[in-house]
C-alpha positions as CSV (number, residue, x, y, z in Angstrom):
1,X,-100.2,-150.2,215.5
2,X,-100.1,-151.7,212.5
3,X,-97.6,-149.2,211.3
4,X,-95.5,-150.4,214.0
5,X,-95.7,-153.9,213.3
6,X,-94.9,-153.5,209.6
7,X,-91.7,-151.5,210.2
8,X,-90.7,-154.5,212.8
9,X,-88.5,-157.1,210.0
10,X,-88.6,-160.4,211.0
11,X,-85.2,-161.9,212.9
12,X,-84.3,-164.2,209.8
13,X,-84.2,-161.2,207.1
14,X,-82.2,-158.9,209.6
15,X,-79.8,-161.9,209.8
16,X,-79.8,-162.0,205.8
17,X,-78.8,-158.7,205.6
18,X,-76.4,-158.6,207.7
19,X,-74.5,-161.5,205.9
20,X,-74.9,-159.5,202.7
21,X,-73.5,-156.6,203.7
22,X,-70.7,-158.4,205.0
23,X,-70.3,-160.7,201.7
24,X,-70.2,-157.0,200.0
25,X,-67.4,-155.5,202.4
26,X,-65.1,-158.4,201.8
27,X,-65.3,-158.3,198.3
28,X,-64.7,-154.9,198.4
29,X,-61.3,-155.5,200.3
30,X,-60.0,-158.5,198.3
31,X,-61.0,-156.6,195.3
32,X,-58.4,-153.4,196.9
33,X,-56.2,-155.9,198.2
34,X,-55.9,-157.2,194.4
35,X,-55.1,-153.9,193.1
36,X,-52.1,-152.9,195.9
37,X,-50.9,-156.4,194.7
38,X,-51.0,-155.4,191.1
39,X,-50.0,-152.2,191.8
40,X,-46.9,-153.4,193.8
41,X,-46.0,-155.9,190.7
42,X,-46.9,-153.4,188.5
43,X,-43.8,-154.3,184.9
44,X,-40.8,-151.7,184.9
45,X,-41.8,-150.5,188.9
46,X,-39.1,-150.5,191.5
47,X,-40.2,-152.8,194.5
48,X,-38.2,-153.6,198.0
49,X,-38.5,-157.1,199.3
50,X,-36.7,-159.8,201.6
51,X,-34.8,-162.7,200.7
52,X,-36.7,-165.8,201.6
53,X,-34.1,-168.2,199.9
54,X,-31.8,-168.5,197.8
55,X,-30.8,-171.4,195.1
56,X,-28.3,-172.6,192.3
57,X,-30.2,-170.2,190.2
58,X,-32.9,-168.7,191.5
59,X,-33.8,-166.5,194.5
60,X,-37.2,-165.9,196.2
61,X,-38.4,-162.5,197.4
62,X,-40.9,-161.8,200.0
63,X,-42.6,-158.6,198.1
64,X,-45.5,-158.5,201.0
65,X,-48.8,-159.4,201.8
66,X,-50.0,-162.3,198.8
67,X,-46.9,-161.3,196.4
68,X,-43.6,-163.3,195.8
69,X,-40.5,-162.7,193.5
70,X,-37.8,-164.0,192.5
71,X,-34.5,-162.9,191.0
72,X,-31.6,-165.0,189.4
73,X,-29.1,-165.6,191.7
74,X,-26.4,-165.0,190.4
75,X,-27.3,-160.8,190.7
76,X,-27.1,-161.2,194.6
77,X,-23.1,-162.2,193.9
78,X,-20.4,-159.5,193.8
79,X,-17.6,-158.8,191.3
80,X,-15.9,-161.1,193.3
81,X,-18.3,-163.6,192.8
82,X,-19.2,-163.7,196.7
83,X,-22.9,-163.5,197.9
84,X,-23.6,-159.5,198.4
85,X,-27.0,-160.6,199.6
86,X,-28.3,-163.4,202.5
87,X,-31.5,-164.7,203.8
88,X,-33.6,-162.2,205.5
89,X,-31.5,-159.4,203.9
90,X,-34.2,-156.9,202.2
91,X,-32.9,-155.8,199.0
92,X,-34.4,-153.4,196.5
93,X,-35.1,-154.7,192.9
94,X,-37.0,-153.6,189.7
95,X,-39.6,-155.3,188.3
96,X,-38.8,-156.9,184.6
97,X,-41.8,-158.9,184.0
98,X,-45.7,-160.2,186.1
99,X,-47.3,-162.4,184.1
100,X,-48.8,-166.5,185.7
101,X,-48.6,-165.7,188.3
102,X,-44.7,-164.9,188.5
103,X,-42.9,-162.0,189.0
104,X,-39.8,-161.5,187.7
105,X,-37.0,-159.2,189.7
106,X,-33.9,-157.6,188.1
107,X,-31.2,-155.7,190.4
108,X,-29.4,-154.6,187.0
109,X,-30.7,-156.2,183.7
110,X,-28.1,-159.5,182.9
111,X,-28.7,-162.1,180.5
112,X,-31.0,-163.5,183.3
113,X,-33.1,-160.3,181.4
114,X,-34.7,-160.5,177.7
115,X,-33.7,-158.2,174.9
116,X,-38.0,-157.3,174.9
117,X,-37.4,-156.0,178.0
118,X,-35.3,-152.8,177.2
119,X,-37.5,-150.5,177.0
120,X,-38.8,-151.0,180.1
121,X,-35.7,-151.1,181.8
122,X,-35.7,-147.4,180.0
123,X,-39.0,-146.8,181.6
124,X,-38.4,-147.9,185.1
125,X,-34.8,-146.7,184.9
126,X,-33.4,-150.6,185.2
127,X,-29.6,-150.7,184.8
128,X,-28.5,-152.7,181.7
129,X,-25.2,-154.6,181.6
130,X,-23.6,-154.1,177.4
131,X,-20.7,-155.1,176.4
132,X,-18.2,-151.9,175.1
133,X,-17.3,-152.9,170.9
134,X,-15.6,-150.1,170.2
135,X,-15.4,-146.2,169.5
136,X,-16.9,-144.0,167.1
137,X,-17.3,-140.4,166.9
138,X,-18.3,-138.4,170.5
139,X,-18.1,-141.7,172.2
140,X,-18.3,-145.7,172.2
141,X,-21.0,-148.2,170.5
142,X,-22.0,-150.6,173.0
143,X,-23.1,-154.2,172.5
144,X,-26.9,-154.7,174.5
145,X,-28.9,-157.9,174.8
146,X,-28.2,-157.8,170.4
147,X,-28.4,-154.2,169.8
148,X,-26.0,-151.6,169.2
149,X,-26.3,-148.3,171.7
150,X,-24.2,-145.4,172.4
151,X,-22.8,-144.1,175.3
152,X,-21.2,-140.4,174.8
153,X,-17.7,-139.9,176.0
154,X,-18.7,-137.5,178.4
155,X,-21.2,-140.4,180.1
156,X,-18.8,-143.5,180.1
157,X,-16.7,-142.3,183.7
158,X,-17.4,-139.8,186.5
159,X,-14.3,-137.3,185.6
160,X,-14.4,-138.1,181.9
161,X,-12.6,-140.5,179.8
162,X,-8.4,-139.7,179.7
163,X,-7.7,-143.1,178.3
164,X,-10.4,-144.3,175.7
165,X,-9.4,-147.1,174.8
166,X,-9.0,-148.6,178.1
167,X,-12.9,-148.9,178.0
168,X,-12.9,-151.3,174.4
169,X,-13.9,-155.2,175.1
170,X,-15.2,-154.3,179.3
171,X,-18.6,-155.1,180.1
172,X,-20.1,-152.6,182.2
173,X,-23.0,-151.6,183.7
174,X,-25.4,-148.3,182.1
175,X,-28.7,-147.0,182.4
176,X,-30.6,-146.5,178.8
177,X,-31.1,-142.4,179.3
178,X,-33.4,-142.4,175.8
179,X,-35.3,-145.3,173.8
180,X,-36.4,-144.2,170.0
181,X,-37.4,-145.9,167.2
182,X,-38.6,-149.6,168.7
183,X,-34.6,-149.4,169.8
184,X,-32.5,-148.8,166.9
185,X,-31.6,-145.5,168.5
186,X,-30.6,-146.3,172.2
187,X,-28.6,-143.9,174.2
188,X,-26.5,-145.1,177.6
189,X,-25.0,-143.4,180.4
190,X,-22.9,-145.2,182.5
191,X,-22.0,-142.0,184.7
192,X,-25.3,-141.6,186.4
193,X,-24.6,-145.2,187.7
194,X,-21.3,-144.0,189.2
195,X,-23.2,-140.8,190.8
196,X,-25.5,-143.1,192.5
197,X,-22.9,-145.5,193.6
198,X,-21.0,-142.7,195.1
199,X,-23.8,-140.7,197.2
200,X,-24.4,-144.2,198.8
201,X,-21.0,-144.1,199.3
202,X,-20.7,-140.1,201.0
203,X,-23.8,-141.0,203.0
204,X,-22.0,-144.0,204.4
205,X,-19.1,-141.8,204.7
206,X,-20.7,-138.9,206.1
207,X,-21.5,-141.1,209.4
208,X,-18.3,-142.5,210.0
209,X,-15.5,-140.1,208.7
210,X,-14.3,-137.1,210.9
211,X,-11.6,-134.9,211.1
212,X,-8.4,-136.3,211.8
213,X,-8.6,-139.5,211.2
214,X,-6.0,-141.8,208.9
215,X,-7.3,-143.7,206.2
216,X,-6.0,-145.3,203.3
217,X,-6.9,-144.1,199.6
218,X,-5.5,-144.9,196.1
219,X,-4.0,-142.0,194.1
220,X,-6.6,-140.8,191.4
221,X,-5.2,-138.2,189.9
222,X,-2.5,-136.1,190.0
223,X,-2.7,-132.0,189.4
224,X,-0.3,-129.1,189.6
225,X,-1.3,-127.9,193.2
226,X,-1.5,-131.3,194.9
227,X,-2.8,-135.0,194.3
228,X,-7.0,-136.5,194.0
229,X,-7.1,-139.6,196.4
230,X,-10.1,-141.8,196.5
231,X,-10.6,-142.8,200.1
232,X,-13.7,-144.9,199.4
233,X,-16.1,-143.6,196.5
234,X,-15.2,-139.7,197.4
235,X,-12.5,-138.0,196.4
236,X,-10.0,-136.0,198.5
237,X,-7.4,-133.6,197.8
238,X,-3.6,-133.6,199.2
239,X,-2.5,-130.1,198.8
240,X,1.0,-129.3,198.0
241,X,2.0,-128.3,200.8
242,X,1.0,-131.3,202.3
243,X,2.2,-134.2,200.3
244,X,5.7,-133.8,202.1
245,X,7.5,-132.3,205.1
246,X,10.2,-131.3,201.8
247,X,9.7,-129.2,199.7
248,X,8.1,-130.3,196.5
249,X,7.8,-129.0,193.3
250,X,5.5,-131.7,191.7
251,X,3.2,-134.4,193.0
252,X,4.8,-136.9,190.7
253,X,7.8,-136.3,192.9
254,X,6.6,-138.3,195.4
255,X,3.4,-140.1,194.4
256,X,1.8,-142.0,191.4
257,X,-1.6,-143.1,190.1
258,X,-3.0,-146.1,191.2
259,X,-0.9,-146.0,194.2
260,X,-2.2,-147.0,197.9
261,X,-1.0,-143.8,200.4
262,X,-1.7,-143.5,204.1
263,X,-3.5,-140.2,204.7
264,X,-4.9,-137.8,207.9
265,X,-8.2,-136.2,206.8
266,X,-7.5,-132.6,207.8
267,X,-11.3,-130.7,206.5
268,X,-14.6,-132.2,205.9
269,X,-17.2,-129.7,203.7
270,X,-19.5,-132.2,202.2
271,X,-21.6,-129.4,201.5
272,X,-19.2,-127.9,198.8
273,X,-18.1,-131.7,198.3
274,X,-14.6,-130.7,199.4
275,X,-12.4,-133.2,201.8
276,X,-8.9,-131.7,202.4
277,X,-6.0,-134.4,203.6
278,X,-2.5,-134.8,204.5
279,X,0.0,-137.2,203.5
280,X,2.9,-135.6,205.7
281,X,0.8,-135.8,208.6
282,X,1.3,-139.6,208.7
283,X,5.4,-139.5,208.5
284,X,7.4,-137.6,211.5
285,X,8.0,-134.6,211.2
286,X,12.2,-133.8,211.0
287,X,12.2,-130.9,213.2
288,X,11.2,-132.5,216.3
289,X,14.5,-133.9,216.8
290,X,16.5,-131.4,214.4
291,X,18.3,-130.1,217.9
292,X,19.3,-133.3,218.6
293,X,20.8,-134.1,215.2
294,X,22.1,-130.5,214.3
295,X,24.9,-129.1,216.3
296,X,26.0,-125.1,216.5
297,X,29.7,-125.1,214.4
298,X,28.9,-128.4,212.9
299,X,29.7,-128.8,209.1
300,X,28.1,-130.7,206.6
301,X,26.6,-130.7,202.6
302,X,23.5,-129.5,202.1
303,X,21.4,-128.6,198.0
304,X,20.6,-125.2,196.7
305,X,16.6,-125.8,197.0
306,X,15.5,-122.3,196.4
307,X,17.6,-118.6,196.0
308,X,15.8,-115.5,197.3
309,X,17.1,-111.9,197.0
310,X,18.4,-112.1,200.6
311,X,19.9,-116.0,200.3
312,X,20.0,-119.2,199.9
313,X,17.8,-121.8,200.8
314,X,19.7,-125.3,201.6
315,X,18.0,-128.5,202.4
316,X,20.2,-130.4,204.7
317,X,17.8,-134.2,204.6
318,X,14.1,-134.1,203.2
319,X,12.2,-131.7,205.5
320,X,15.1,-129.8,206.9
321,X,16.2,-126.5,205.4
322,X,18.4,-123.7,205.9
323,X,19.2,-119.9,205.0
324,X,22.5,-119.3,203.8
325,X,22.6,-115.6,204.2
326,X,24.1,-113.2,201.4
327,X,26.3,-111.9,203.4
328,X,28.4,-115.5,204.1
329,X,28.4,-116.1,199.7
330,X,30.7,-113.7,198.9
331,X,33.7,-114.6,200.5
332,X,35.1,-111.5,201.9
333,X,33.7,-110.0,199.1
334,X,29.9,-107.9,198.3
335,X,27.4,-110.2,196.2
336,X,24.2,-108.8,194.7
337,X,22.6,-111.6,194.2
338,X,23.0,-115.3,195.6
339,X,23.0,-116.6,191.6
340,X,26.2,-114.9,191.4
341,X,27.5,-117.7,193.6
342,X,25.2,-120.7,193.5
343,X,22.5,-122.0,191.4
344,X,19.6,-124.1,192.2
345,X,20.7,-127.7,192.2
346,X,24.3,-127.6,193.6
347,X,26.1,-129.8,196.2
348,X,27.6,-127.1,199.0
349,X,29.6,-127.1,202.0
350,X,28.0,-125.4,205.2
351,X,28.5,-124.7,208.9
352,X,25.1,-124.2,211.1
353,X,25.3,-120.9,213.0
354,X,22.0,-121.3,214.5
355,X,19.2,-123.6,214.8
356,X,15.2,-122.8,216.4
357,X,13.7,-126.1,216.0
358,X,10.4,-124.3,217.4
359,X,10.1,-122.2,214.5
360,X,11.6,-124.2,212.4
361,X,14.4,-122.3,211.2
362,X,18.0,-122.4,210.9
363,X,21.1,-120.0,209.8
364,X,23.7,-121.4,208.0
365,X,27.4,-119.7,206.8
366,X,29.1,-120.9,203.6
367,X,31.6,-123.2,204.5
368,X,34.5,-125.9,203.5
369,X,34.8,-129.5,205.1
370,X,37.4,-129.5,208.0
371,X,40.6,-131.3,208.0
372,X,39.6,-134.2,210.2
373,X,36.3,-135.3,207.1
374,X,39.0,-135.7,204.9
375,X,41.8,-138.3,204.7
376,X,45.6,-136.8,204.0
377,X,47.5,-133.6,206.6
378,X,47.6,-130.1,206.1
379,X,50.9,-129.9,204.4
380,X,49.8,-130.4,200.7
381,X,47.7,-127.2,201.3
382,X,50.1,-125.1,203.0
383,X,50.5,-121.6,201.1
384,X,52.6,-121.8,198.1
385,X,51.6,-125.7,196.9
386,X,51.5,-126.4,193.7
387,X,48.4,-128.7,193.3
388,X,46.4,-129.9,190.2
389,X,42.5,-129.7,190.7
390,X,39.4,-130.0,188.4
391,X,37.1,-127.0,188.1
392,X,34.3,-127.7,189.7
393,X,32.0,-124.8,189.0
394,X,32.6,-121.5,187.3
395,X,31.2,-117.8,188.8
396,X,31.4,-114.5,187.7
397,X,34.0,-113.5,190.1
398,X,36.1,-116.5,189.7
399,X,36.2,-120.7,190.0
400,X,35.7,-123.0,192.7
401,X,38.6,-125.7,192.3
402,X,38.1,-129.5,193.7
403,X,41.5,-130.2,195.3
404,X,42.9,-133.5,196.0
405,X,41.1,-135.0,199.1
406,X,37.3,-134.0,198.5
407,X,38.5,-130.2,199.4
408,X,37.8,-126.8,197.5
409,X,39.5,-123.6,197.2
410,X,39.0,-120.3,195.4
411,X,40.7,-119.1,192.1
412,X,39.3,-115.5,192.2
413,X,39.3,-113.7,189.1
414,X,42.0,-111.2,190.3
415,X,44.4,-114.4,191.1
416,X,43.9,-116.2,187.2
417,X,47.0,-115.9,184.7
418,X,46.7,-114.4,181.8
419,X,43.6,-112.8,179.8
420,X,40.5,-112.5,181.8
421,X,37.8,-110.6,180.0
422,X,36.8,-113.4,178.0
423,X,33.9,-116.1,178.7
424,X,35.5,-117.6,181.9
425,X,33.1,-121.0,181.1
426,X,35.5,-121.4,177.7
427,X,38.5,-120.6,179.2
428,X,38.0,-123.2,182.4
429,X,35.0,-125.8,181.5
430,X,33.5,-127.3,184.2
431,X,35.3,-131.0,184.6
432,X,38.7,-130.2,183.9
433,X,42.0,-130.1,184.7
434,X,43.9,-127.3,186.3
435,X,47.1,-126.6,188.3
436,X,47.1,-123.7,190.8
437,X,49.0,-122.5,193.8
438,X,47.8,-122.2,197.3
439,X,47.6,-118.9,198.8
440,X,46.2,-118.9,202.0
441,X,44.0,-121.2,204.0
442,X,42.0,-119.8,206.6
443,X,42.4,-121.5,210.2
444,X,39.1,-121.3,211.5
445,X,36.8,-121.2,207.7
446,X,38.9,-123.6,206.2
447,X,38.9,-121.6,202.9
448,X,41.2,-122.1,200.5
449,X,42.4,-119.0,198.2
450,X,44.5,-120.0,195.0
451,X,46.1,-118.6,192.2
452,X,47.3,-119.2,188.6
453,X,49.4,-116.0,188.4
454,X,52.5,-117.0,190.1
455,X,52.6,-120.2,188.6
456,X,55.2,-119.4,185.6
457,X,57.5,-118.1,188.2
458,X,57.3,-121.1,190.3
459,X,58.0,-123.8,187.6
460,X,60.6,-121.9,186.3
461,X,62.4,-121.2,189.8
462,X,61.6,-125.2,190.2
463,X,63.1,-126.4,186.5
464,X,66.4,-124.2,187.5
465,X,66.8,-125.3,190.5
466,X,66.3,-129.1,189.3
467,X,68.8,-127.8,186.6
468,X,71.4,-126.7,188.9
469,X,71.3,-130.1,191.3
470,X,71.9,-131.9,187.8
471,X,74.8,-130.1,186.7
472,X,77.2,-129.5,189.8
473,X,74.2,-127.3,192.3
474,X,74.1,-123.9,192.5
475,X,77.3,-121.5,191.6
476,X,77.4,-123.0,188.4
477,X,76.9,-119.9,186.4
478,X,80.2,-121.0,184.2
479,X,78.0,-123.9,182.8
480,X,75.0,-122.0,182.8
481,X,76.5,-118.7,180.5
482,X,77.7,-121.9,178.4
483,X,74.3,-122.5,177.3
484,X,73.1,-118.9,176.7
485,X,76.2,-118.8,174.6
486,X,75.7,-121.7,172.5
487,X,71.9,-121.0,171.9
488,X,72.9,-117.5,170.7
489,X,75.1,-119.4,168.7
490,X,72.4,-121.4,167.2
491,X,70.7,-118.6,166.9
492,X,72.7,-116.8,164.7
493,X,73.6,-120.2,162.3
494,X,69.7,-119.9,161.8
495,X,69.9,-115.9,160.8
496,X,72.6,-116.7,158.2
């Protein structure tokens, strides 16, 4: 019994126990509550807090629970100056300094920041802002908060540096990659900025971009099978192919850096980091009303684009081309190759012989323009004119001849006066002057056949016959055996 009674505390020292214990367990949580303050304020630790306000120069941050920071408010403006950052907004900072009480935040390391503080902006991975001074081998010295740093070259951009000294006198933004020597050797990188930046960017991308959609993009870079176009932080590429509904044989043909283009976005594969667009697909394409503008018999000019063994290729307007077969160069006569009649580049006459606007294809037959393009009548080009032309181009069966009135005829090789094994190019350059004949003109081609050959016999027959209307018309043989008489005459003064 008495046992009992002695293991029976009284009712006031139960209560003081209790209240002990109790004192104990809250000390023991303020004393943990202190430490996941500490540890959340904890110099050079990354910390993510809202915006309670925000002043003329400083900001507050609600860090949680007992903890408050602030930040200088001119970090929370963009390039622009404009507020990136509004009460209530939670924002993700790094720590530059706890000490009374205060904590200091940094979103990149300003002049709001201390020079002490670098190397824990190295530890904590804080960006830095330095000011480029200038280059020096592998790279550029950079200006930070008083000391001199380097940044390689291969660390200033994303794609590496094309222009360096573009870079000289910007202030930019780095992150200090190693800190030796209490700082007198600090090495930047600007680049793993940029890589950050930009998988924000492709996340925020990745949930609203999808194939075929048009977006806007400025031209990057161009390349030799198509053109780089950012389209918001991520790089796309317009193929070739796809940079025009014409044919084009270099990007700088129709687009140049720095230059805003509308594109389609055509493939997505953000796994390989690959976005495939189309300029072309934003314009309309030509052939969906090629029947409409293109007429069977219809003749027009048209440029040598391309030669293949079997033809030529002739774009008619950007986007529409059409295949001059071999067999309609020669003229009448065999060709082996199209370069024996046209070269890349020239201006030709053509008649369309067929067009499938559903496979977008198109024959075409070498041609001349038709009487009714051209101003002036048929009689100047009846056989046996006389006409003076200019060469217009030379080939190695013979030269086409621009006539008066925009027109062109043939002087085949077998039709030239005179010697014709020689360099035909020396003989008849390209620009001038040349009198031929009219042979024949073809009713329904148009095609004009000259000659040089029967030129001599012309003018003479034309100087005697202006001879004979001068001296009494023709039957005046009397007056004309005078003059053979006399120049034999002469002749034979000279001999003596």
């Amino acid at each position: 019994m008495e046992e009992r009674e002695q293991d029976i505390l009284p009712e006031e020292e139960m209560q003081d126990a209790a209240e002990a214990e109790e004192e104990e367990d809250f000390s023991a949580l303020f004393e943990a509550s202190l430490k996941k303050v500490k540890k959340r304020v904890q110099t050079d630790g990354k910390v993510t807090g809202t915006v309670v306000s925000i002043g003329e120069e400083w900001a507050f941050v609600d860090m949680g629970q007992k903890s408050e920071g602030i930040i200088a408010a001119q970090e929370l403006l963009d390039e622009d100056g404009k507020p990136s950052a509004a009460v209530g907004d939670v924002i993700t900072a790094y720590v530059v300094s706890a000490r009374d009480g205060e904590t200091v935040l940094s979103v990149k390391m300003t002049t709001a920041a201390t020079s002490e503080a670098l190397e824990g902006a190295y530890r904590s991975g804080l960006p830095v802002e330095g000011v480029v001074a200038a280059e020096r081998k592998g790279g550029y010295q950079v200006k930070v908060f008083g000391k001199e740093a380097f940044c390689p070259y291969s660390q200033m951009d994303l794609r590496g540096v094309s222009a360096p000294e573009g870079y000289i006198g910007k202030r930019l933004v780095f992150r200090i990659t190693d800190y030796e020597n209490g700082g007198r050797n600090i090495v930047l990188s600007r680049r793993q900025i940029l890589e950050e930046e930009r998988q924000k960017r492709v996340e925020q991308l990745r949930q609203s971009l999808h194939v075929g959609d048009l977006v806007s993009g400025t031209v990057a870079k161009l390349a030799p099978f198509g053109a780089f176009v950012d389209i918001g932080g991520i790089e796309g590429l317009i193929p070739m192919s796809e940079l025009a509904w014409r044919r084009v044989s270099s990007a700088s043909d129709v687009l140049a850096p720095g230059e805003t283009v509308k594109v389609k976005v055509l493939d997505l594969d953000w796994d390989g980091g690959r976005i495939s667009l189309s300029r072309k697909a934003t314009q309309e394409d030509p052939w969906a009303t090629a029947r409409e503008r293109y007429r069977e018999g219809a003749i027009m000019t048209g440029q040598v684009v391309r030669l293949a063994p079997f033809g030529a290729f002739v774009e008619l307007e950007p986007g529409i081309e059409g295949l001059l077969h071999i067999s309609s160069l020669g003229l009448g006569r065999r060709v082996a190759h199209p370069r024996e009649v046209v070269s890349e580049g020239d201006e030709i006459w053509v008649k369309i012989a067929s067009v499938d606007a559903a496979a977008r294809r198109m024959g075409l037959e070498l041609s001349f323009p038709s009487s009714g393009e051209e101003e002036g009548g048929q009689d100047e080009f009846q056989p046996g004119a006389i006409l003076t032309g200019t060469v217009d181009a030379i080939k190695q069966y013979g030269a086409f001849v621009l006539l008066p009135g925009g027109k062109t005829g043939l002087l085949h090789i077998s039709e030239m006066a005179g010697d014709t094994t020689g360099d035909l190019m020396r003989k008849y350059p390209q620009g001038s002057s040349i009198t031929v004949q009219v042979l024949k003109v073809d009713p329904e081609s148009g095609k004009i056949s000259l000659s040089t050959k029967g030129l001599e016999a012309a003018e003479e027959s034309r100087t005697f016959k202006a001879y004979q209307a001068a001296k009494g018309g023709p039957g005046s043989f009397g007056t004309l055996s005078a003059l053979f008489k006399k120049a034999s005459q002469k002749q034979g003064r000279a001999g003596d």
